[in-house]
TORDRENTI-990676 format. One line per field, with one value per atom (N, C-alpha, C, CB): chain; residue in one letter; atom name; x, y, z. Coordinates in pm, 1 decimal, m for minus. Glycine has a CB too. Layout:
! TORDRENTI-990676
chaine: c(A	...) .
residu: c(A	...) .
atome: c(CA	...) .
c1: c(X	...) .
c2: c(Y	...) .
c3: c(Z	...) .
//
This chain:
! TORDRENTI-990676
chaine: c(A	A	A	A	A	A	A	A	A	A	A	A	A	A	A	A	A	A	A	A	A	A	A	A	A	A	A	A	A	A	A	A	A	A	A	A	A	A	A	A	A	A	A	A	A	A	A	A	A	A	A	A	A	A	A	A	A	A	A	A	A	A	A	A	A	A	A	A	A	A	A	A	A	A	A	A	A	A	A	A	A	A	A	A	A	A	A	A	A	A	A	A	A	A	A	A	A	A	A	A	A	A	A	A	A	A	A	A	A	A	A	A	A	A	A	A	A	A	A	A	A	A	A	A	A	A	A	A	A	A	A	A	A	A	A	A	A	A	A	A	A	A	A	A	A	A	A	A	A	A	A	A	A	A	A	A	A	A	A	A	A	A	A	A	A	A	A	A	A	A	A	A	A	A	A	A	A	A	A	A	A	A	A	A	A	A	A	A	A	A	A	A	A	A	A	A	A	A	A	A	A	A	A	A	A	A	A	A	A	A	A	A	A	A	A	A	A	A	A	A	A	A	A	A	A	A	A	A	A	A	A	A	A	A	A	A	A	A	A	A	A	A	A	A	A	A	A	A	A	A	A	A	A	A	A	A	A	A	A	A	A	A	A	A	A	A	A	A	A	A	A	A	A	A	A	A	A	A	A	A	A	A	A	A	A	A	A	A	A	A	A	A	A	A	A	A	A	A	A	A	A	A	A	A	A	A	A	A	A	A	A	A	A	A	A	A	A	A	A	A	A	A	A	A	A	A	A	A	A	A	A	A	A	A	A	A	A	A	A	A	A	A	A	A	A	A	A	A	A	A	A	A	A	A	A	A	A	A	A	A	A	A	A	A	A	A	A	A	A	A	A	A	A	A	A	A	A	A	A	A	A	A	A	A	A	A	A	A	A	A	A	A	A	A	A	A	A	A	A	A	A	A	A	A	A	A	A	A	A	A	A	A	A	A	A	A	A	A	A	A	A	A	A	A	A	A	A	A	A	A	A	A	A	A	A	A	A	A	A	A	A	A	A	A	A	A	A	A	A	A	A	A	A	A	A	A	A	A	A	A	A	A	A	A	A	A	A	A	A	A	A	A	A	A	A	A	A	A	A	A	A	A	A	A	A	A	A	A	A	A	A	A	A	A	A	A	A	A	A	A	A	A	A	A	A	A	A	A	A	A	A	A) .
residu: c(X	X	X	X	X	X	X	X	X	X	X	X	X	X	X	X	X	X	X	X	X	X	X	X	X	X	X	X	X	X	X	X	X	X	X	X	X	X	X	X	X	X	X	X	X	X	X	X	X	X	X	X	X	X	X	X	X	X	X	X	X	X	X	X	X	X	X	X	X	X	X	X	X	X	X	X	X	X	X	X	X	X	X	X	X	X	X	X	X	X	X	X	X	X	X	X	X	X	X	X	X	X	X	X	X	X	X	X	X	X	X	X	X	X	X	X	X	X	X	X	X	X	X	X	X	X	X	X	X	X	X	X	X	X	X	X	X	X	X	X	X	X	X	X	X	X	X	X	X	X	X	X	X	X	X	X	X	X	X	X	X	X	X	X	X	X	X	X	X	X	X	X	X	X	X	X	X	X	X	X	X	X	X	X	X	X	X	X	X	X	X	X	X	X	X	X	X	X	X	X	X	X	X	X	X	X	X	X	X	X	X	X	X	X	X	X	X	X	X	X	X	X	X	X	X	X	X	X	X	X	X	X	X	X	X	X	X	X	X	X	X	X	X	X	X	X	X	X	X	X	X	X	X	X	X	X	X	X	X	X	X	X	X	X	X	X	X	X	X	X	X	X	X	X	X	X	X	X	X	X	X	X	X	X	X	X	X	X	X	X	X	X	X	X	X	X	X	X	X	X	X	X	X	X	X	X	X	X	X	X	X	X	X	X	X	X	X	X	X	X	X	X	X	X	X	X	X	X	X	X	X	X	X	X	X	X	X	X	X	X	X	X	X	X	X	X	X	X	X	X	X	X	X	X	X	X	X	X	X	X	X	X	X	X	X	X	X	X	X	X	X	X	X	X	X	X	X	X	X	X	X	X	X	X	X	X	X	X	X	X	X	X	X	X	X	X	X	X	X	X	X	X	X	X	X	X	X	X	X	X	X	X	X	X	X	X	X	X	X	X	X	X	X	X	X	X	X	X	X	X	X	X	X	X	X	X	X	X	X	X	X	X	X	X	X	X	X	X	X	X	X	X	X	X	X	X	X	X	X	X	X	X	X	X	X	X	X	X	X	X	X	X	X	X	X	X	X	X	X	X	X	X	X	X	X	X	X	X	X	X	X	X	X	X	X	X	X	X	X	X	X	X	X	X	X	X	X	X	X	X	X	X) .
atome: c(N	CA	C	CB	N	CA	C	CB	N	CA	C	CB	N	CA	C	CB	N	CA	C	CB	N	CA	C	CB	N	CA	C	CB	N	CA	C	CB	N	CA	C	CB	N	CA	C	CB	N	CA	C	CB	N	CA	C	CB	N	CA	C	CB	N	CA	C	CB	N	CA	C	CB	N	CA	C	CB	N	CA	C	CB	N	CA	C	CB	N	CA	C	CB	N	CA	C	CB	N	CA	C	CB	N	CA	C	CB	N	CA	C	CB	N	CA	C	CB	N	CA	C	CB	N	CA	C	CB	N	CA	C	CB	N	CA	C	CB	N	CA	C	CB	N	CA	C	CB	N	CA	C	CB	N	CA	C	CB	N	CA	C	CB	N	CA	C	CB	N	CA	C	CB	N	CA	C	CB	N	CA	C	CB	N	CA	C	CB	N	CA	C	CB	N	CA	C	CB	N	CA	C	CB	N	CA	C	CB	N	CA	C	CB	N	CA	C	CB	N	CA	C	CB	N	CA	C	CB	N	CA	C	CB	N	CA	C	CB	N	CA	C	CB	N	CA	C	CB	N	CA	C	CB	N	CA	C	CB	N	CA	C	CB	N	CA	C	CB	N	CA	C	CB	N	CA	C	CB	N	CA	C	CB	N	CA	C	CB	N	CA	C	CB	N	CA	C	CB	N	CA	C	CB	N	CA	C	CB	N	CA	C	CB	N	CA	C	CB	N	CA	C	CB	N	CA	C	CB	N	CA	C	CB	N	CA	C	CB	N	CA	C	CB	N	CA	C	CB	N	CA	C	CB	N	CA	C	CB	N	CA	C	CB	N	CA	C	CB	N	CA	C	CB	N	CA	C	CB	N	CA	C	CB	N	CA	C	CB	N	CA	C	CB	N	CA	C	CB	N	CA	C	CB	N	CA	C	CB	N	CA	C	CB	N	CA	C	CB	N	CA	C	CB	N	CA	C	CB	N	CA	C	CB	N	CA	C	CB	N	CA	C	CB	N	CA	C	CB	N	CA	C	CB	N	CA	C	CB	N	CA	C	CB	N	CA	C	CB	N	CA	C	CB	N	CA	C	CB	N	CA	C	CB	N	CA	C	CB	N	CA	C	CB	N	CA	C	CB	N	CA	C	CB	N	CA	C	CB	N	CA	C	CB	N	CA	C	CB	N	CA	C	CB	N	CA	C	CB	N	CA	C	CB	N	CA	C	CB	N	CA	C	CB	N	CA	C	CB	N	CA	C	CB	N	CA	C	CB	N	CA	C	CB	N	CA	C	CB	N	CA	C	CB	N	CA	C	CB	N	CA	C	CB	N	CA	C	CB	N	CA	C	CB	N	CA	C	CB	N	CA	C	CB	N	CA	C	CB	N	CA	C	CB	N	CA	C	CB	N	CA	C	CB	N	CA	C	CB	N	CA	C	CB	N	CA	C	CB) .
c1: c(82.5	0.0	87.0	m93.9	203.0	270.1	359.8	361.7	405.9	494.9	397.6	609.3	305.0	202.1	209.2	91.2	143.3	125.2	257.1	133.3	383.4	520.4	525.4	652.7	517.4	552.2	408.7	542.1	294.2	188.4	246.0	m87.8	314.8	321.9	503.1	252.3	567.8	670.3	633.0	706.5	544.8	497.5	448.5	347.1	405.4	404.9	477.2	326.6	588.4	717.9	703.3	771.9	669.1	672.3	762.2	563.0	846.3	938.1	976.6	966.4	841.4	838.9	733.8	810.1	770.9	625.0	574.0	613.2	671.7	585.8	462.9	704.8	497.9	441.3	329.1	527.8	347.1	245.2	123.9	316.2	192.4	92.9	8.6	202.3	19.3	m73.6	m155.7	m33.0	m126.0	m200.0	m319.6	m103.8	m270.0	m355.9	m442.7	m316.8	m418.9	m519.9	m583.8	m484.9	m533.0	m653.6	m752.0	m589.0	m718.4	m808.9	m908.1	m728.1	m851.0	m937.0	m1024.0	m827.9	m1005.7	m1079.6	m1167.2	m1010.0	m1183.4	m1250.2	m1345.6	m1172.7	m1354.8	m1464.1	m1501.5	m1446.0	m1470.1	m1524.5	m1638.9	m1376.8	m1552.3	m1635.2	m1717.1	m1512.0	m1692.7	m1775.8	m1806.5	m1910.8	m1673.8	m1592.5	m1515.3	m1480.9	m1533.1	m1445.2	m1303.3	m1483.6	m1173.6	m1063.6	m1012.8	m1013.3	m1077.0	m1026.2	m1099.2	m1039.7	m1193.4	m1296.3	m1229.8	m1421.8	m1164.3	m1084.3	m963.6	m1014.6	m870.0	m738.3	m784.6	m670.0	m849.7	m876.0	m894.7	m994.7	m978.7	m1047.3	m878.8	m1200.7	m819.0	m699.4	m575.5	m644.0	m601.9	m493.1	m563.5	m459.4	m673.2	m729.0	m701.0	m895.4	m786.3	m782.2	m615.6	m1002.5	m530.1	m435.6	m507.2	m319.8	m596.1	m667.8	m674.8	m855.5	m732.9	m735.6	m605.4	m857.0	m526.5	m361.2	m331.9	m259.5	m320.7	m303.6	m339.9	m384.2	m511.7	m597.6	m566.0	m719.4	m565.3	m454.9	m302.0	m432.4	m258.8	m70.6	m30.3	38.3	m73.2	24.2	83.6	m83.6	284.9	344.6	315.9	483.1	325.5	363.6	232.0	516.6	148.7	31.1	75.7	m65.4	12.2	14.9	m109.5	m47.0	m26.2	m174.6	m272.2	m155.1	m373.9	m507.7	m411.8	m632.3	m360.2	m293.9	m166.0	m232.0	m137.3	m58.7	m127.9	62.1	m239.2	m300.7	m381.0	m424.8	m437.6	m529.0	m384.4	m605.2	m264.8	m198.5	m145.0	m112.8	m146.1	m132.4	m242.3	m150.6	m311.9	m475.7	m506.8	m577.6	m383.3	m404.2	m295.4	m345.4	m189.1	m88.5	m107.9	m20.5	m206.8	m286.9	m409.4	m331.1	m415.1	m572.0	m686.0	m610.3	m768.4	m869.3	m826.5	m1054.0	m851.6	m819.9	m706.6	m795.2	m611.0	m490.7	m516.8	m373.8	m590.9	m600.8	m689.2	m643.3	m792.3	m897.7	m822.3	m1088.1	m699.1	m655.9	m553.6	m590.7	m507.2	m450.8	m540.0	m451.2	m600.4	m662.2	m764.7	m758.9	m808.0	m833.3	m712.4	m877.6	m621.0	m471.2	m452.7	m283.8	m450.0	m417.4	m514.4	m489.6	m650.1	m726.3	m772.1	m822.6	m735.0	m775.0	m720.5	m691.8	m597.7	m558.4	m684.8	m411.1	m691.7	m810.8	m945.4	m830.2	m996.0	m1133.0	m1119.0	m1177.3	m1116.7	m1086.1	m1237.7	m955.2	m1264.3	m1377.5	m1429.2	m1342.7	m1360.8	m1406.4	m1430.5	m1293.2	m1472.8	m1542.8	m1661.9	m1542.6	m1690.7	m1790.4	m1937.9	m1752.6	m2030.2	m2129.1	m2178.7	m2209.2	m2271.1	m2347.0	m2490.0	m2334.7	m2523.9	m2723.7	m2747.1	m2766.0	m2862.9	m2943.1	m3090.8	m2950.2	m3164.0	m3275.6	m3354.6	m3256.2	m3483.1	m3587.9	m3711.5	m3665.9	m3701.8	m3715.1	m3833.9	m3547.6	m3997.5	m4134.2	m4127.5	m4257.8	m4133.0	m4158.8	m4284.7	m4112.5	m4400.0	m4539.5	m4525.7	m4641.1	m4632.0	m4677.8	m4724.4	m4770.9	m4724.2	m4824.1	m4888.3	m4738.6	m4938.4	m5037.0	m4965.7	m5221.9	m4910.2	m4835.8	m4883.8	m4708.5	m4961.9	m4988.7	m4855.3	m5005.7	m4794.8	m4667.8	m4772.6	m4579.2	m4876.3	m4879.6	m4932.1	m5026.4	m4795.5	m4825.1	m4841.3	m4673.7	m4840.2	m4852.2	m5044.0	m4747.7	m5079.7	m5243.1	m5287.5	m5353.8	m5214.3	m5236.6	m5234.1	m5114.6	m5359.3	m5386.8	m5292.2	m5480.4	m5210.0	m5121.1	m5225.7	m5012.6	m5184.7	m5218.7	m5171.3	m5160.8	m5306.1	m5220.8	m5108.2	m5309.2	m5096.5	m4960.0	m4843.8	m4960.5	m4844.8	m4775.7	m4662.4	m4891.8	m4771.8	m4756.8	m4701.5	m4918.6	m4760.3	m4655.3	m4540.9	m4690.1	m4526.2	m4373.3	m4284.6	m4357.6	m4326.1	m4231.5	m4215.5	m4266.0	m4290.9	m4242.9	m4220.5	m4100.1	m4354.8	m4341.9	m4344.5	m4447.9	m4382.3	m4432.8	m4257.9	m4629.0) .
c2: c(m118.4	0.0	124.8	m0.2	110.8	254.6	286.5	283.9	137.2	197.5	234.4	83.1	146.1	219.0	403.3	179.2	413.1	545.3	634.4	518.3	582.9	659.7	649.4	611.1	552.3	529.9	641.1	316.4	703.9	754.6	922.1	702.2	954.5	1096.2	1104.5	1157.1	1037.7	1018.4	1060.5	878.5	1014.4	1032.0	1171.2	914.3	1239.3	1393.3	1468.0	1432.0	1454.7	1526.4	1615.0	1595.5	1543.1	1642.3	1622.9	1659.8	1732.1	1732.9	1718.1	1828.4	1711.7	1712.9	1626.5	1862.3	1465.3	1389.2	1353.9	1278.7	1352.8	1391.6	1486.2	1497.6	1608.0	1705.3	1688.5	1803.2	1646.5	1628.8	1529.1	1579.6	1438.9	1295.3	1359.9	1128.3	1448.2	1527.7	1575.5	1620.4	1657.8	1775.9	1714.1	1904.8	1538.2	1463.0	1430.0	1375.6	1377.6	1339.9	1429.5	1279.1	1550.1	1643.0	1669.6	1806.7	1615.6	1699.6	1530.9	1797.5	1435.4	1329.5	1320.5	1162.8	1385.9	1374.0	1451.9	1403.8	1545.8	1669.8	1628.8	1766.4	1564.9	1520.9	1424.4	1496.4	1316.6	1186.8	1270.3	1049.6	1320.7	1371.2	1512.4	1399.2	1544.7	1625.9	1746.4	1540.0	1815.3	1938.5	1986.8	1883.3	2169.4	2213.3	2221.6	2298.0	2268.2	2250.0	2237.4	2336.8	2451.6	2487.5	2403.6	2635.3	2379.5	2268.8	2200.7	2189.4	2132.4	1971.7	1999.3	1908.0	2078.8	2104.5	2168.8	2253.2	2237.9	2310.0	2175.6	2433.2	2095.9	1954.9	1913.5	1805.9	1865.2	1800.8	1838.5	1788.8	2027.4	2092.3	2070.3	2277.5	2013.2	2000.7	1882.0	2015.5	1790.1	1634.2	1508.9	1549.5	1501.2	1451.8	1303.5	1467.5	1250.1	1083.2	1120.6	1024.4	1204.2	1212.1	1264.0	1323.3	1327.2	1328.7	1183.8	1371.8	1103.6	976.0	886.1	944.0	920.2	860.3	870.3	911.1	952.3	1076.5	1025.1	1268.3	960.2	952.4	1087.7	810.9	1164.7	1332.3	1328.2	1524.8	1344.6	1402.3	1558.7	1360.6	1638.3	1764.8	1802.1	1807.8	1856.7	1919.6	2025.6	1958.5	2092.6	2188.7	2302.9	2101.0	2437.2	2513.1	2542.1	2651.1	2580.8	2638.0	2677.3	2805.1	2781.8	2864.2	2748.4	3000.2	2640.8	2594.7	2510.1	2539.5	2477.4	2350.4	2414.3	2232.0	2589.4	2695.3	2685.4	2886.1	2705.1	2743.4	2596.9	2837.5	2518.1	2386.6	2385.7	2276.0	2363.5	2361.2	2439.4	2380.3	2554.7	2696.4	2688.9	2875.7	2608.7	2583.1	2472.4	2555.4	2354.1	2270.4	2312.0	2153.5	2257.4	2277.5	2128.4	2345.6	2192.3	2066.0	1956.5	2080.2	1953.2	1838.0	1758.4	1879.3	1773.7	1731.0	1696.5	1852.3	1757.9	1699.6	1575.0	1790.6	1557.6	1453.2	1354.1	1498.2	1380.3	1302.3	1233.8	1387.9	1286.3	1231.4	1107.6	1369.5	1170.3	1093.2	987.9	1213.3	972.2	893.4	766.0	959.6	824.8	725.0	651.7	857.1	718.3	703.0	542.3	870.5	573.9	540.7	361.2	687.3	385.2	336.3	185.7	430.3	132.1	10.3	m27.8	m4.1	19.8	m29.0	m70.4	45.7	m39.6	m1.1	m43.4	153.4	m205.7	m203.1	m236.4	m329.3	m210.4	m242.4	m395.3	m207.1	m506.9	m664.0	m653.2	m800.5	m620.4	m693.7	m729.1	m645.9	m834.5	m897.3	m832.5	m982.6	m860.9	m797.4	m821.9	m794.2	m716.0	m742.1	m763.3	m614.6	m823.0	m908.6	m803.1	m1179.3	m744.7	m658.3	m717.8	m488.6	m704.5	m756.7	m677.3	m947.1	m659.2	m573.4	m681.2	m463.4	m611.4	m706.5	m557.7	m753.8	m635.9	m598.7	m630.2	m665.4	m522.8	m525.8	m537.6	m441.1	m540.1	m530.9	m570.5	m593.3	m603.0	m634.1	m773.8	m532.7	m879.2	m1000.5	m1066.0	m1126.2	m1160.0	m1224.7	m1372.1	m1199.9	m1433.1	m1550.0	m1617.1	m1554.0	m1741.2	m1899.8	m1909.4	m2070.0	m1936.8	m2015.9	m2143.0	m1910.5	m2187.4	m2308.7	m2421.5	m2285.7	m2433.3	m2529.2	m2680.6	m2524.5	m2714.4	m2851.0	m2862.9	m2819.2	m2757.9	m2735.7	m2820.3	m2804.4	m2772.6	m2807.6	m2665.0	m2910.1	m2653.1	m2584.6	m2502.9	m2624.2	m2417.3	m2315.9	m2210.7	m2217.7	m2213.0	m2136.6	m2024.0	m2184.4	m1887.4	m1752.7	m1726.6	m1632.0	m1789.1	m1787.4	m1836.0	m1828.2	m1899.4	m1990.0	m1873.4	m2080.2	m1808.6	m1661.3	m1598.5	m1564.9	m1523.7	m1453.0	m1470.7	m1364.6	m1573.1	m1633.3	m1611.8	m1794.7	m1603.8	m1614.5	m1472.9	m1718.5	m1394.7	m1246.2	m1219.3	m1213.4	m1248.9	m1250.1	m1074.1	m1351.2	m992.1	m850.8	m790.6	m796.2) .
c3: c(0.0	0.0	0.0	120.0	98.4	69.9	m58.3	185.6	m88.7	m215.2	m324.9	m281.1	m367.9	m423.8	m450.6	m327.4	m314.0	m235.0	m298.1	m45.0	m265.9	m297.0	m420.7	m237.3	m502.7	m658.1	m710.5	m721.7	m652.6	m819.2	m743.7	m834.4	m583.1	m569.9	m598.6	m397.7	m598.3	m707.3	m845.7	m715.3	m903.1	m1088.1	m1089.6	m1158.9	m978.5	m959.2	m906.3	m911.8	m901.8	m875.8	m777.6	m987.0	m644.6	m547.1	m457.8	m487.8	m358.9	m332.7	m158.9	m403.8	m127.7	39.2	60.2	120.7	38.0	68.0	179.9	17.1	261.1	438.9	423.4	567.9	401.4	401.2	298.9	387.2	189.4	86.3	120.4	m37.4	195.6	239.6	363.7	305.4	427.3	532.1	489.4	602.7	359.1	339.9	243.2	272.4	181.4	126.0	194.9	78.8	366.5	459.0	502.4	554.8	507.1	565.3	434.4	634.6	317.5	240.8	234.4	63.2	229.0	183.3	359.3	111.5	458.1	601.6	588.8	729.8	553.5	509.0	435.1	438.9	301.1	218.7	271.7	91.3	341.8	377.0	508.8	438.8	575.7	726.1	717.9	860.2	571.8	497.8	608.6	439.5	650.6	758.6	651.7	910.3	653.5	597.5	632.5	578.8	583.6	574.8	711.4	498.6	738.2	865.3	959.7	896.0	983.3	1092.3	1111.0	1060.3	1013.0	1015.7	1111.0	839.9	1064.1	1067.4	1286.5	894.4	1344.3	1474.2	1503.1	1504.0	1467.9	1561.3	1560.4	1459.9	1424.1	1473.8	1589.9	1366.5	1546.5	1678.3	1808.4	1670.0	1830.5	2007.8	2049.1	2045.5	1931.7	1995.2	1900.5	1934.1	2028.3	1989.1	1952.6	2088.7	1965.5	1900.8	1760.2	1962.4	1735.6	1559.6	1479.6	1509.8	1551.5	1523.9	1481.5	1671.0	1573.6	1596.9	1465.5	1717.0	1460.1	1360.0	1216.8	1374.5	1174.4	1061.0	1049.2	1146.7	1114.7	1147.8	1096.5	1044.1	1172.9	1119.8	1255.3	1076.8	1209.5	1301.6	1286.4	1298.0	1193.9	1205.3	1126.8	1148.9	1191.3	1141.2	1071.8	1239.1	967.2	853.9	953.0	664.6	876.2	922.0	824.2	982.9	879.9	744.5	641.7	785.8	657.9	579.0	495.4	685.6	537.3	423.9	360.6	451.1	442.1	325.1	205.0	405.9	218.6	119.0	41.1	188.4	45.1	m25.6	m100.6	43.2	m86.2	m129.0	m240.8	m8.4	m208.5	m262.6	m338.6	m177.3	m347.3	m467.8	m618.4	m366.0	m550.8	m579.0	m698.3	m462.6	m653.0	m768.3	m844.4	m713.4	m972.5	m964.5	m932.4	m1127.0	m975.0	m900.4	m977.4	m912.2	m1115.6	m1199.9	m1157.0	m1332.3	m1110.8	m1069.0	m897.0	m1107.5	m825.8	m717.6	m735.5	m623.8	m829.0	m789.9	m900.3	m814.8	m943.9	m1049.8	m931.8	m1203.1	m879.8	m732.9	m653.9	m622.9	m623.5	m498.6	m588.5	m370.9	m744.8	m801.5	m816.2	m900.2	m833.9	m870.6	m704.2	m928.2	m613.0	m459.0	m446.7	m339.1	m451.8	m400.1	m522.9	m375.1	m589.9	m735.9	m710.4	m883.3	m663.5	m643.6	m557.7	m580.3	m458.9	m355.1	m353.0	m287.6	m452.2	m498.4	m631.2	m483.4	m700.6	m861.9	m879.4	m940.4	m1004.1	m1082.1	m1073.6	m1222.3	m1049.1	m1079.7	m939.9	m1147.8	m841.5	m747.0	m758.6	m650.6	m671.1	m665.2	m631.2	m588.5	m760.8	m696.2	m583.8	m752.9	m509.0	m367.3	m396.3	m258.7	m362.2	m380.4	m240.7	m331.7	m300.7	m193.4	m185.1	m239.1	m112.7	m134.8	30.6	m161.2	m47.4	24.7	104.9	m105.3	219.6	345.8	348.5	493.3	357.3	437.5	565.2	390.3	639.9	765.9	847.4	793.8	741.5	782.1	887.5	716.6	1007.3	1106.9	1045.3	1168.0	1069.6	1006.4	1124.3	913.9	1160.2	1250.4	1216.7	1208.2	1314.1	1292.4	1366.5	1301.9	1317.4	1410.6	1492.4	1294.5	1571.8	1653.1	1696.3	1818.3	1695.5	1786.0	1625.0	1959.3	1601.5	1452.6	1503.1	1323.5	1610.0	1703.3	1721.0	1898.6	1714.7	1761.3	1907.4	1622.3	2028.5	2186.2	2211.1	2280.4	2343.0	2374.6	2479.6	2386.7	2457.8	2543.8	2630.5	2429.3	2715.6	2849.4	2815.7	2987.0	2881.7	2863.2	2956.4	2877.8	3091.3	3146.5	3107.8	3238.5	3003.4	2922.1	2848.7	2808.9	2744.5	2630.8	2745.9	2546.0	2876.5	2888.5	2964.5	2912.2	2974.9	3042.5	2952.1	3079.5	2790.0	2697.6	2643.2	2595.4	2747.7	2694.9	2537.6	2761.8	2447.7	2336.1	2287.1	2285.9	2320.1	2291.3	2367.7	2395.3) .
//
């Protein structure tokens, strides 16, 4: 997964990939948790667990990740995080069978034996 990761931001000639691989997670945390930049980046300077969560040693500020982010254009960022993400997620997986489940209320016989059950019986079994 990481050489991956190193070999497609290698093929974009960037020159500080510590730094580049942060400023990727704050932006791919941001759309997933659907928080803007700065939101993201304050939650990460309070709570050291999502530091953690993130693996950022050295947090970036607002101000370098706007300038990162100005520095690309979009096409090239989502051409990024398409390439990033793209081993992970291939096209031949297996489809998923979904299937739609009625919840109606229905009226169910349980005494398919036909002997007569006692109402102390029903509620011993805490059916409701």
């Amino acid at each position: 997964m990481i050489k991956k990761t190193y070999r497609i931001i290698d093929r974009l000639s960037v020159h500080n990939i510590n730094k580049f691989q942060n400023m990727i997670k704050i932006l791919l945390g941001s759309m997933f948790f659907e928080y803007t930049i700065s939101n993201l980046v304050m939650e990460l300077n309070r709570q050291n667990d999502l530091q953690t969560y993130f693996n950022i040693d050295e947090l970036p500020t607002e101000k370098q990740v706007y300038e990162f982010m100005s520095k690309v254009s979009p096409e090239t960022i989502n051409q990024m995080v398409n390439n990033i993400l793209k081993p992970y997620y291939s096209k031949n997986r297996e489809v998923i069978a979904r299937y739609t489940v009625d919840a109606t209320p229905v009226e169910v016989d349980i005494n398919h034996i036909k002997k007569y059950i006692k109402p102390e019986y029903l509620e011993d079994l805490k059916l409701k």
